[in-house]
N, C-alpha and C positions, 0 to 999 in steps of 0.2 A: 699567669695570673699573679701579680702584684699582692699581699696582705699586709695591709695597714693595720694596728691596734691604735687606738684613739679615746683618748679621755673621754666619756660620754658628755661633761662638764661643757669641753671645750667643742663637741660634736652642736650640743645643743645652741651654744651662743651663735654657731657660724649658719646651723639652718634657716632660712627663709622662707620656706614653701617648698625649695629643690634640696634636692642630696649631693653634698658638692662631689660626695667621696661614694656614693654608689652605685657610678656607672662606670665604663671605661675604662675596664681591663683589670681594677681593681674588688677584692674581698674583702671588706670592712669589719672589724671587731670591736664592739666596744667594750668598756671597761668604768669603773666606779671609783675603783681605789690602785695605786700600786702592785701591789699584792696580786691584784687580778688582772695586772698587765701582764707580771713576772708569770704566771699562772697561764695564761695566752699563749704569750712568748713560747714558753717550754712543750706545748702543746701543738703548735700551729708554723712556728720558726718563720712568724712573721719579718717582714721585708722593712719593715717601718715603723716606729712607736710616733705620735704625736700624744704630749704628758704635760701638764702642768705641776710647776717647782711646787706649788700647792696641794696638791691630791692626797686627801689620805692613804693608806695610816702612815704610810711608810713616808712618803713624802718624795717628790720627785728626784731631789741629791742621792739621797740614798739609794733610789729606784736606780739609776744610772750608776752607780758605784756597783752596783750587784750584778746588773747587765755587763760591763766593761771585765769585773773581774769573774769572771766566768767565759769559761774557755771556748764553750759552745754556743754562747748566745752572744758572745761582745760583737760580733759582726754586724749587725744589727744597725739599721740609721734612726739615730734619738733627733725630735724634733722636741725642745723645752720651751713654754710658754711662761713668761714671767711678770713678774711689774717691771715698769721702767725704774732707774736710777740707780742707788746702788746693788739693788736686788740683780740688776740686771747681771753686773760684772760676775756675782755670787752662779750665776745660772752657770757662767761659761765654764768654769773650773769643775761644772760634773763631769763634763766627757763628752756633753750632747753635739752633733754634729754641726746643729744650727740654734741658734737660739732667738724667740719671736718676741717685743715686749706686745704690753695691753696697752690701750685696748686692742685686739685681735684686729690686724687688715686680711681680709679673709683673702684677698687677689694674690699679698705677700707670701700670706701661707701654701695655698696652693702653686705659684713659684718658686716655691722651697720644696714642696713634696715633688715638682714635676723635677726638680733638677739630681732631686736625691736617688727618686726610683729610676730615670728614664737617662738623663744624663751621665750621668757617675759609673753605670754599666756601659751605657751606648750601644744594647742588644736591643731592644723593641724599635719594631718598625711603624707600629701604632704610636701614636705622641697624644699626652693628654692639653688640653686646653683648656683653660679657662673663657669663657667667653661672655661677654657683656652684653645684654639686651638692651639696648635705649627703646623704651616704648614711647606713648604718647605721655599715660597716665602713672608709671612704674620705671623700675630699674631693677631687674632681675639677675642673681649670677647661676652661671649652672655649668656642668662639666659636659668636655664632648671629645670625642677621640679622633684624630686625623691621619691622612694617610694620602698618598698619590701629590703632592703638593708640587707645584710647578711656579714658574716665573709670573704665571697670568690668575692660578686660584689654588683651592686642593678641596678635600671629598673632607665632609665632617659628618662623624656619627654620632645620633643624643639621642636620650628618650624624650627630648624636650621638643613643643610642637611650634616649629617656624613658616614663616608662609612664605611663598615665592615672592622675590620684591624685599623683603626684610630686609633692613642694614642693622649689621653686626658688628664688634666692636672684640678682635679674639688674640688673647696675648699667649705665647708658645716659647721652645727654647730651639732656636736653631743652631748648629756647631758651638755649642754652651756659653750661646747669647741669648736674652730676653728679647720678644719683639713683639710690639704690637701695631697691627693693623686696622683699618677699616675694611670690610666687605660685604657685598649685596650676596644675599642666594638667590641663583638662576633657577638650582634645581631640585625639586625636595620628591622622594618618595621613602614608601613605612618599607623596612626590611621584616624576613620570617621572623625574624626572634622578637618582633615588636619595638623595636626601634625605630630610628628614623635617618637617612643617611640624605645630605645635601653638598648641592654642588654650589659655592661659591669664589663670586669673583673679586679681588682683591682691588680697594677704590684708592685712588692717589695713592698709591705706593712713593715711598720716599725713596729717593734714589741707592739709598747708604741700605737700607733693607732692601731691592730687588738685587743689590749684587751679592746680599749677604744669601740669599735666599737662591741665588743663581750659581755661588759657588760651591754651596753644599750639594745641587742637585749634579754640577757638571763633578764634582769628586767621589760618589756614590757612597757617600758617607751619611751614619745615621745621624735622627734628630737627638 
């Protein structure tokens, strides 16, 4: 299990209706000010801060200069949210691993967290995704976990309720590439834990993604 700490600030802007951050292998903390991340952190030996250079009292430079020089917690991946322009250059020279500007792309971000938890290790065999619902009347984001992926689809688990027929729209990191695909779901049923696990099939596949997607599975290597 994954633990994020997360600015509640920056939690709040990116909600929609879904919780991008609290399904899918991950334990979400939030936090109000600095102080109460460092306070987390020392507590929980979370996996992940997402913070803005903003945040009270302490303020995010500082937040990250006190993470880095400390011997126990510097391991830590700093995700810094800033303003663009010069603020921005000001963000890098904390320490923070990545650095996001404003306004927040919530897909960017969540591409930055899958790459930092899931990549950068290369131990989980579960892969988080983002995935994109085109409806009729909406456009929905929401997190879903994958696993079994082959040349033709792969299994995705959510609490989110999809219908057989659905077309999907789910962006991943495969051998520490971003990919996004098109995909219909063939197959949907509800798991014990109250989730929902579907079987979809991958639509026009572009040629440059099924060999990218064909040489990770023939090398037995993680996502």
């Amino acid at each position: 299990m994954k633990k994020v700490i997360i600015a509640e600030q920056i939690l709040n802007a990116i909600e929609q209706g879904d919780t991008l951050f609290g399904r899918g292998g991950m334990k979400l903390y939030t936090a109000r000010s600095s102080e109460e991340i460092l306070g987390l952190l020392g507590s929980h030996k979370a996996d992940l801060i997402i913070t803005d250079i903003s945040l009270p009292i302490m303020g995010g430079a500082r937040l990250c200069s006190s993470i880095r020089g400390d011997a126990g917690l510097k391991d830590v991946s700093v995700i810094m949210i800033c303003d663009d322009g010069t603020a921005l250059n000001e963000c890098i020279k904390t320490g923070a691993n990545e650095v996001l500007p404003k306004p927040l792309d919530t897909m960017a971000l969540f591409s930055t967290v899958s790459h930092l938890l899931m990549v950068h290790e290369r131990l989980a065999v579960r892969v988080p995704l983002c995935i994109t619902v085109e409806g009729r009347n909406a456009k929905a984001t929401f997190v879903g976990m994958s696993s079994d992926i082959s040349v033709s689809g792969m299994l995705i688990e959510s609490g989110r309720i999809l219908q057989q027929g659905e077309r999907l729209q789910c962006s991943f990191t495969v051998s520490s590439r971003a990919v996004t695909v098109d995909v219909l779901v063939v197959r949907a049923e509800q798991c014990p834990s109250g989730t929902f696990q579907y079987g979809v099939k991958f639509v026009n596949l572009d040629a440059k993604t099924f060999v990218l997607i064909e040489h990770f599975i023939k090398s037995g290597a993680e996502m």
